[in-house]
C-alpha positions in Angstrom: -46.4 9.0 14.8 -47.8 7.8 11.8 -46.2 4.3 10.0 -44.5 6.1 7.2 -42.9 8.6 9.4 -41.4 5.6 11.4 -40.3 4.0 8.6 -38.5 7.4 7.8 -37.5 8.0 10.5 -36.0 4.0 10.6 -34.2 4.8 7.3 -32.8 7.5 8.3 -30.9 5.7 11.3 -29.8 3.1 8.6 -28.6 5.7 6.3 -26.5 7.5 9.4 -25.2 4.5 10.5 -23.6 3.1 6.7 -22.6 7.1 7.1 -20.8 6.4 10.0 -19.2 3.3 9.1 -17.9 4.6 5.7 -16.4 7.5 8.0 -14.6 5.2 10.1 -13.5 2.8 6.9 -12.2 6.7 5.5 -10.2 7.7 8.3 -8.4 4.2 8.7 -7.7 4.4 5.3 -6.0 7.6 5.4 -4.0 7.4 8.8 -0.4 7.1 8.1 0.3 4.0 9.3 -2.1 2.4 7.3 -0.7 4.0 4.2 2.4 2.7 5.7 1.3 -1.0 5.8 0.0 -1.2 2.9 3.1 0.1 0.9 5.2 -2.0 2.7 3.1 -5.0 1.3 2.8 -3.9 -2.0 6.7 -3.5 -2.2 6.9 -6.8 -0.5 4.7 -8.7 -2.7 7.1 -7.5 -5.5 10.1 -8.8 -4.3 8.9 -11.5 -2.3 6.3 -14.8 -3.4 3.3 -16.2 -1.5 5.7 -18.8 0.2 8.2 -16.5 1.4 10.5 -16.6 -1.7 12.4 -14.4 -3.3 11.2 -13.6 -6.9 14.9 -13.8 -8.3 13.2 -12.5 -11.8 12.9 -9.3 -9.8 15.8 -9.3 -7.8 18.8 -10.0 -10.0 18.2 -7.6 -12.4 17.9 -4.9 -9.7 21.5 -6.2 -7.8 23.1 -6.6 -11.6 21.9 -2.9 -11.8 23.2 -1.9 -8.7 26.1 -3.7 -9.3 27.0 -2.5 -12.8 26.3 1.5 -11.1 28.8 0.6 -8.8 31.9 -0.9 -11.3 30.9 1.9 -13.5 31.4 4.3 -10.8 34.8 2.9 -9.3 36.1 3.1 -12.6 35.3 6.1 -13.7 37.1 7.3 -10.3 40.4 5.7 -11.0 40.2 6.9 -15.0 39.8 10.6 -13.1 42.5 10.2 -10.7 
């Protein structure tokens, strides 16, 4: 074989083998439990700092929510009754 068909022939073998590793990058990044893990530290990181924290900024006004949803409902069921 001539040189250039060897360096082809080399490139080609590169270019299959980035192929082959963006493949297996894909299919990890698509397998449920991947998906999983990284939603689960997205909503994490939301509630919760780098030092293990809770972001009270975040969470009271969600429990205030959940709270006021709650009293709201309670008495709209004794007004009913």
């Amino acid at each position: 074989m001539s040189k250039q068909t060897d360096e082809l022939v080399d490139e080609i073998d590169e270019i299959r083998e980035r192929l082959a590793s963006t493949v297996d990058e894909l299919v990890v990044a698509v397998h449920p439990r991947s998906i999983a893990k990284r939603t689960l530290a997205s909503v994490k990181a939301r509630f919760v700092d780098e030092n293990g924290a809770v972001r009270t900024e975040v969470v009271l006004p969600i429990v205030g929510g959940v709270a006021a949803v709650v009293v709201g409902a309670v008495v709209i069921r004794r007004i009913v009754r």
